[in-house]
C-alpha positions as CSV (number, residue, x, y, z in Angstrom):
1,X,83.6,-8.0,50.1
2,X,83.6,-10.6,52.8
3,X,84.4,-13.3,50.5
4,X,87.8,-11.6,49.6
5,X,88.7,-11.0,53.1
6,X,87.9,-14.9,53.7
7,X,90.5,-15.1,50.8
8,X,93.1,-13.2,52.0
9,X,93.2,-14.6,55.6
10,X,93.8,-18.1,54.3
11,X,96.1,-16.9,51.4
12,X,97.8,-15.2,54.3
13,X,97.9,-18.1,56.0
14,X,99.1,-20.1,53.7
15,X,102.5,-18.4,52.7
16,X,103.4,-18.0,56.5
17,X,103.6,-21.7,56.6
18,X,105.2,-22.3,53.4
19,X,108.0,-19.4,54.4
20,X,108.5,-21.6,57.5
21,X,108.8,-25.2,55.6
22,X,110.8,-23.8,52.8
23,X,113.1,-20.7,54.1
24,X,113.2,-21.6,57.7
25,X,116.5,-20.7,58.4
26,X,118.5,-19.9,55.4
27,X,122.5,-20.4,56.1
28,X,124.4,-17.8,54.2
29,X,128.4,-18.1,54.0
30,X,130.6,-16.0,55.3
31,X,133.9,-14.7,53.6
32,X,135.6,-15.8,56.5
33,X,134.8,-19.6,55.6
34,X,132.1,-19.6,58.6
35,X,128.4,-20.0,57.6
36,X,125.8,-18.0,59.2
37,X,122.5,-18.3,59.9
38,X,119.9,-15.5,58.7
39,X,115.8,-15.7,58.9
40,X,113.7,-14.0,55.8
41,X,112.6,-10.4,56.3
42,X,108.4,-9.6,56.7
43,X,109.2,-7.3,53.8
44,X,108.0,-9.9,51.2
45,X,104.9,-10.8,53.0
46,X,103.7,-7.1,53.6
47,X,104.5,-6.3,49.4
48,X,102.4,-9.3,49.1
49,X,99.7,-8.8,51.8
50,X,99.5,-5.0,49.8
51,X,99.2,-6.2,46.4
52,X,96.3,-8.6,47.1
53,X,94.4,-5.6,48.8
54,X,95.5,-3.6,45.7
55,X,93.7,-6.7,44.1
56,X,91.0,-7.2,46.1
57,X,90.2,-3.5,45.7
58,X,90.3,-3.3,41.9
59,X,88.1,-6.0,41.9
60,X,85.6,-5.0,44.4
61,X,85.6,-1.9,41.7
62,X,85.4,-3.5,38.9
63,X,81.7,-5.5,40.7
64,X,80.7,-2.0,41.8
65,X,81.0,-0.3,38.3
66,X,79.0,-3.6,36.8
67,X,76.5,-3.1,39.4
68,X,75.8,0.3,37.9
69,X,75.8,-1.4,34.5
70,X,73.0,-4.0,35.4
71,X,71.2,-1.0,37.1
72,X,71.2,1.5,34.6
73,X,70.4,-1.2,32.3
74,X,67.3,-2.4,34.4
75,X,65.9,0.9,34.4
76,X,66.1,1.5,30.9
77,X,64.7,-2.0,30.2
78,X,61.9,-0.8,32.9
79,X,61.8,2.8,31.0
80,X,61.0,1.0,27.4
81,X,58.1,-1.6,28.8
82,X,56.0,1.4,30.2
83,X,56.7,2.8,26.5
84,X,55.3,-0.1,25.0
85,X,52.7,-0.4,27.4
86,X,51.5,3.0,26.3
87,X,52.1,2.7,22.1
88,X,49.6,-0.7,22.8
89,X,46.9,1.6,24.7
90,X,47.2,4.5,22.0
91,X,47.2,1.8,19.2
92,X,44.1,0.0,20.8
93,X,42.5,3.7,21.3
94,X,43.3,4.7,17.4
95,X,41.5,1.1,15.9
96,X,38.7,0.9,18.3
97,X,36.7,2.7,15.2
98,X,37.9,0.9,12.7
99,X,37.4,-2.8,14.9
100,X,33.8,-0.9,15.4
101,X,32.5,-0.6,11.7
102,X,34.5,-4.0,11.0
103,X,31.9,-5.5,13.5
104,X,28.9,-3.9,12.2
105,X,29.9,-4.9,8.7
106,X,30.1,-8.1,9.6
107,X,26.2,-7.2,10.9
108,X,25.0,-6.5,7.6
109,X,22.9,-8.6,5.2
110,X,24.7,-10.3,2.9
111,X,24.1,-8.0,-0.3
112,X,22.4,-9.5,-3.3
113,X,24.2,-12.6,-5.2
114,X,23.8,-10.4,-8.5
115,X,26.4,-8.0,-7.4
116,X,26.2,-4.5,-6.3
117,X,24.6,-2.3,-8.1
118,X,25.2,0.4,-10.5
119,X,25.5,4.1,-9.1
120,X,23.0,5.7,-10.6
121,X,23.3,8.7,-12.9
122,X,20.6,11.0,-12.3
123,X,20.7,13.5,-15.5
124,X,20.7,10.3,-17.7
125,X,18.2,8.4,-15.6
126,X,15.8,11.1,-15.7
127,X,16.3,11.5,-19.8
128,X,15.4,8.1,-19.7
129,X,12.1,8.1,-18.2
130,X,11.6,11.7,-20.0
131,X,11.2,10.1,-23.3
132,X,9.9,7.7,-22.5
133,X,6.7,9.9,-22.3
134,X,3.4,8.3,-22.2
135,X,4.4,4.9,-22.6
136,X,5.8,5.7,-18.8
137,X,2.5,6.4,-17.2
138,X,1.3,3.2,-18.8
139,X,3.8,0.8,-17.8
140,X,4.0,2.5,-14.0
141,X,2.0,0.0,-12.3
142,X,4.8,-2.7,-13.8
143,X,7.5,-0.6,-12.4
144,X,6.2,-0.1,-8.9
145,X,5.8,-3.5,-8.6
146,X,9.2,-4.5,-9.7
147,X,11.9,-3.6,-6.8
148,X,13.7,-0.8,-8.1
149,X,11.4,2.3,-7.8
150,X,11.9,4.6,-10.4
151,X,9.7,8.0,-10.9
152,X,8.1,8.7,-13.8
153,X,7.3,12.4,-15.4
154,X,2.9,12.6,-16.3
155,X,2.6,14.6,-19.7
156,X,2.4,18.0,-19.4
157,X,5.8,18.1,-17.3
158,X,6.4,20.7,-19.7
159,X,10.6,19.5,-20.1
160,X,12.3,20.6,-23.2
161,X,16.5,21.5,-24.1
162,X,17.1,23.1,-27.5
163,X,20.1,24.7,-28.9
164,X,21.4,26.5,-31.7
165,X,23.7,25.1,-34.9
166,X,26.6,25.6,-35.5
167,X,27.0,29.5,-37.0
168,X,27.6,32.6,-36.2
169,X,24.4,35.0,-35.4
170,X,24.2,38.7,-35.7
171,X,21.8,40.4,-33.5
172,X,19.8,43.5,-33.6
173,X,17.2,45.0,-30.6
174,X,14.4,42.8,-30.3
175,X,15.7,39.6,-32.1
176,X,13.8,36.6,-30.9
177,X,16.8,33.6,-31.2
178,X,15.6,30.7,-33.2
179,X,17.0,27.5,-31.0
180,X,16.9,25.1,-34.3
181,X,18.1,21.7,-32.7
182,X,15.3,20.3,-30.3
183,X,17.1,17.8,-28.2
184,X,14.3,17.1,-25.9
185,X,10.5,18.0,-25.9
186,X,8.5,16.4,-24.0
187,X,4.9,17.6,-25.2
188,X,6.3,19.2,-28.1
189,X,5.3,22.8,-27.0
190,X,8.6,24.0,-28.3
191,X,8.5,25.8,-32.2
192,X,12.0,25.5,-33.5
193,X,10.5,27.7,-36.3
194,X,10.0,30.8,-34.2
195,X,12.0,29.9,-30.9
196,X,8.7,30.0,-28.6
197,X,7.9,27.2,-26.0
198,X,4.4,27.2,-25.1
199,X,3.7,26.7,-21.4
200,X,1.5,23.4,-21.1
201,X,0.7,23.4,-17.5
202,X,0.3,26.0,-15.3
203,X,3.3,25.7,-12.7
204,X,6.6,27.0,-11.0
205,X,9.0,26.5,-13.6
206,X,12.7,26.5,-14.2
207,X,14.4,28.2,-17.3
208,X,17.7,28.5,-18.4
209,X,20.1,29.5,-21.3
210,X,23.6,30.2,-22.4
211,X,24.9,32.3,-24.9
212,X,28.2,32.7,-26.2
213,X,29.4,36.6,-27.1
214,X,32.1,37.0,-30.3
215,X,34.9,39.4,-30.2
216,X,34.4,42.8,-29.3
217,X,30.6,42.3,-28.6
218,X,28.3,42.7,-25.6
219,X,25.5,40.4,-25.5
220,X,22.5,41.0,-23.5
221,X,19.9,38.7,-23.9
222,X,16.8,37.9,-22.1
223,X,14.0,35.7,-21.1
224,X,10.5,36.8,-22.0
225,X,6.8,36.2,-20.9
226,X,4.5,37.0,-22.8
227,X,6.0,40.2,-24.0
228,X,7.3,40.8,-20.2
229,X,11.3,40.4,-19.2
230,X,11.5,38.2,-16.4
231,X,15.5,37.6,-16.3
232,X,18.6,39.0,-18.3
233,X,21.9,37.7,-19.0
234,X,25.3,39.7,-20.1
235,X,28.0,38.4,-22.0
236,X,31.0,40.7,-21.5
237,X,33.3,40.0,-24.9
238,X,34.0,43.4,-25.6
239,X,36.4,43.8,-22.7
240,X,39.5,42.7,-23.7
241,X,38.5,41.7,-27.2
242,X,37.6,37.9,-26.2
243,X,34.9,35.6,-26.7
244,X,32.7,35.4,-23.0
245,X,30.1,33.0,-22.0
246,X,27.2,34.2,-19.6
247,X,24.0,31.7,-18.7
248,X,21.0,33.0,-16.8
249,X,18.7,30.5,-14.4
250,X,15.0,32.0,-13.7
251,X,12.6,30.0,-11.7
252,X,9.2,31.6,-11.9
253,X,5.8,31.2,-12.0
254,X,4.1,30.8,-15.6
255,X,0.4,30.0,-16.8
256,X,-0.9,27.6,-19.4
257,X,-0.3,29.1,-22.8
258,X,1.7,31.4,-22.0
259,X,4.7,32.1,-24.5
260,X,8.3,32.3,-23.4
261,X,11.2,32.8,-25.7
262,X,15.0,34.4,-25.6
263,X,14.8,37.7,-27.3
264,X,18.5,39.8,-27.9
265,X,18.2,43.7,-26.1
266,X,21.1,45.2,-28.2
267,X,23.2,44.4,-31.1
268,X,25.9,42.0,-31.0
269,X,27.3,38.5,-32.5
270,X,26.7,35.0,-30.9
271,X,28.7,32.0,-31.5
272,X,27.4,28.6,-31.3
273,X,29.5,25.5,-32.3
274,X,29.9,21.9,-31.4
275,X,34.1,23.0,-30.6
276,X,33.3,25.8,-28.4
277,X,29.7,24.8,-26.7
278,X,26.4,25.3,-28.2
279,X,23.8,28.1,-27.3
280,X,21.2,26.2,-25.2
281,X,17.7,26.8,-23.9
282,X,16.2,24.5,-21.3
283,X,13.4,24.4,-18.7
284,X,11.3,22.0,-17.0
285,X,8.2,22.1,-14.2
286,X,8.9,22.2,-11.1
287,X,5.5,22.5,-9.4
């Protein structure tokens, strides 16, 4: 503000001397043929001292509504770095794990130069070393040795999985099921003549099977020891007048020789095909 006031004063200053050097006196004629003499008016000079305050004003204005500008501005720059400043500690916050198990990684031993190894599958794994049988217990001192550990059935594990072919089989009360495919028998206690496995070891043991019930049948079937139910299983076709699939799981307690089979309770129709599943029977020592 000072600085235009400065301004003014010498622009002021200025045109008071030029009115004197250039109007002076100004001689006017007169009508009569006799000039007169007339000096210029302070009108111009106030018109012109008021338009440069007009002037001076807009422009002090005009630095007032820029000094806003730049303010507002500076705040907002000032609002956005404490933003950042806060997205860069959430961001740090949110990979601190990850910059965590990236380290420990980096920890590790280096893995083997073979290459990682296979994931391994425990139901054919186990098949594996099932069949193997014997020749298992002989070679077990080789495989202890060797790094990978792998653990090996002794005879009299008492593992077998049977099932029936493909047909359809009517039922009546008592009807021991035949199970005619032997897909695994370990001692070969299991007579695919008769359907009876022949407990080899005395032991808690797990036994299961599944049975398939035809349209508009019930199927109950059951596991039996030695003459003795010891689990049943229901196959609800009849409802609805659809085929329905039960499978009973028994884990019990079972003595050397003793007979166990899958006997029918009432009659009924079971279906058994490679398209539809199979009826199974299974069980293995547990103890």
């Amino acid at each position: 503000m000072m600085y235009w006031l400065v301004l003014v004063f010498f622009i002021l200053l200025s045109h008071t001397k030029a009115e004197k050097v250039l109007l002076g006196k100004i001689k006017v004629p007169d009508i009569n043929g006799d000039d007169r003499t007339v000096y210029s008016s302070d009108e111009s000079l106030r018109r012109l001292v008021e338009s440069l305050m007009e002037r001076v004003d807009r422009q002090d204005a005009k630095i007032q509504s820029l000094e806003m500008v730049v303010k507002d501005t500076m705040e907002d720059l000032k609002r956005k770095e404490n933003k950042i400043s806060q997205l860069e500690r959430e961001l740090r916050t949110v990979l601190k794990p990850y910059q965590n198990l990236a380290n420990n990684r980096k920890d590790m031993p280096a893995e083997n130069s073979t290459g990682p190894s296979r994931p391994r599958n425990i139901i054919s794994d186990d098949m594996d070393v099932i069949h193997s049988g014997q020749e298992s217990v002989m070679d077990s001192n080789k495989e202890q040795s060797s790094s990978k550990s792998v653990r090996v059935l002794p005879n009299g594990s008492g593992a077998f999985s049977v099932s029936l072919s493909g047909q359809d089989l009517a039922l009546h009360p008592g009807l021991v099921i035949a199970f005619d495919e032997v897909q695994l028998d370990v001692d070969g206690n299991y007579h695919p003549g008769d359907g009876v496995y022949t407990v080899p070891v005395s032991g808690v043991y797990v036994f299961t099977w599944c049975i398939t019930g035809t349209t508009t049948d019930n199927v109950v079937t059951e596991l039996i020891v030695n003459g003795s139910p010891r689990g049943t299983a229901f196959s609800d076709a009849e409802s609805g007048h659809t085929w329905d699939s039960s499978t009973g799981v028994i884990v019990t307690s079972v003595h050397a020789d003793d007979h166990v089979f899958i006997r029918s309770k009432f009659s009924g129709s079971i279906h058994s095909s490679s398209s539809y599943g199979k009826a199974r029977f299974s069980g293995w020592r547990l103890t």
